[in-house]
Structure formats: structure tokens, C-alpha cells
N, C-alpha and C positions, 0 to 999 in steps of 0.2 A: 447922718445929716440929711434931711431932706433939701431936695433944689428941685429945680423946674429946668428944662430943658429948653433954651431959646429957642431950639429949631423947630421942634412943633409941642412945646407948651405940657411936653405931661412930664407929670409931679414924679421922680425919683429921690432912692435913699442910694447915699455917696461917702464914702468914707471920709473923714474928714483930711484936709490937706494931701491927700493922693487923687481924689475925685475921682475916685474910680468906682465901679457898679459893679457888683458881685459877679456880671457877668466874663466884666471882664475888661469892660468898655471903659477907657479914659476920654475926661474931659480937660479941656481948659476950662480956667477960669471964667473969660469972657464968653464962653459957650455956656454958662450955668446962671442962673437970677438964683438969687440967695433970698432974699425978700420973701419967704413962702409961708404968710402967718398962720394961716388952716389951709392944709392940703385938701383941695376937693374931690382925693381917691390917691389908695397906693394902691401900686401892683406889684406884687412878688409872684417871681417866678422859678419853681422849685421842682422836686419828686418829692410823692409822700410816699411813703414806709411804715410796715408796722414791726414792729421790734419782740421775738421770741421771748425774750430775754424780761422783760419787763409788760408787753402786753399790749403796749399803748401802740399811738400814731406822730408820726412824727413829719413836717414839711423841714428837708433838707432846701437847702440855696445851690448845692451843688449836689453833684449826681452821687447819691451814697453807693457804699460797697459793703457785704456783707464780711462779720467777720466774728469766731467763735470766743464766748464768755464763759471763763469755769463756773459752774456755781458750788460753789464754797469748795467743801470737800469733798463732794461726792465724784468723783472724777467723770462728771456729764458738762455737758454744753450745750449755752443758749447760743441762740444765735440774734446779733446785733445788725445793726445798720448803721454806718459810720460815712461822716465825709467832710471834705475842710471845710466849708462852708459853716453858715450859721443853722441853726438845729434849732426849731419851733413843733411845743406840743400843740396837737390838733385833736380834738374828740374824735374818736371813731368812727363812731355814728354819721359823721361826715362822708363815710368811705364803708357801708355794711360790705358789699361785696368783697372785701380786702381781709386779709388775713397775713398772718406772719410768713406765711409760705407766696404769698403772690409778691410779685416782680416791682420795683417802686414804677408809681404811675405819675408821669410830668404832667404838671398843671400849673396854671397862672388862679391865683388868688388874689381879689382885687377886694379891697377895703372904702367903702364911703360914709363919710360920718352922715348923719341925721342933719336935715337942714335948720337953722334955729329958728323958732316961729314966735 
């Protein structure tokens, strides 16, 4: 659920009826404006990871951890990246220097829509 923070006005996603932010942070009610018809930017803030196992890029919410994947029968293993949080694919391309052996790297990723004209 997106809300707006009354204390200085920037646009968060909140679970609905806990208000709580991935981070961690609980809200009151009366500390939240619900009224947010177009948000004018979100910020997620995550590590991104590339995954042995599959190849890709991934933006965890929470700090992932590595952790080995059979592949099929052959008795080898990929290696994943795994964490409780929520798990968004990211093009690569975003991140050349990065590979499945480098370390997840924290970063804030902020989103703004196009103005209408």
C-alpha cells in the first residue's frame, strides 16, 4: 500500500493494516496520509544479487544470503541468493560489473513516473 509520511512528506509502500515498511519501521495511523492518488516517486531500498543458478539479477528488500541448489541429477550445485524480504527481477545490464560470484551490492532505487503534458 502506498502512503505519504506526514512527517516530511515522502511517498512509502506499507503493508496494509501492520503499516509497517519493509524496513522495519512501524507507523501509526495518524502519522500516514492515505490520500496518495499518483505518487511523485518511490524509493526502494534493497541489495542486488546475481543468481548462479539461473543467471539473472535480482533487487532483494532484505539483505539476501547465499544458499546451494541441486541441479537436477547431476549431483552439482548452483548457487542462489535467497532472503525474506520481497525479490524483484532487475536486467543486468543495470549492474555489468556484477556477476554471480560478487558480493550483493545495497542500493536505493527510486522510481518517477513521467509528467503528463
Amino acid at each position: 500500500m502506498i502512503v505519504k509520511r506526514k512527517s516530511d512528506g515522502k511517498v512509502i509502500e506499507v503493508e496494509p493494516q501492520r503499516f509497517m515498511e519493509q524496513d522495519g519501521s512501524m507507523y501509526a495511523p495518524s502519522e500516514l496520509d492515505f490520500n496518495v492518488e499518483e505518487a511523485e516517486e518511490v524509493t526502494i531500498d534493497g541489495w542486488v544479487a546475481i543468481d548462479e543458478a539461473y543467471n539473472d539479477c535480482f533487487l532483494h528488500t532484505s539483505k539476501p544470503h547465499q544458499e546451494s541448489q541441486a541441479i537436477a541429477d547431476t549431483g552439482d550445485y548452483d548457487t542462489v541468493w535467497e532472503s525474506d524480504g520481497k525479490t524483484y527481477l532487475l536486467d543486468k545490464g543495470f549492474f555489468p560489473a556484477m556477476d554471480s560470484e560478487s558480493d550483493p551490492l545495497e542500493v536505493t532505487i527510486t522510481i518517477k513516473p513521467k509528467k503528463k503534458q
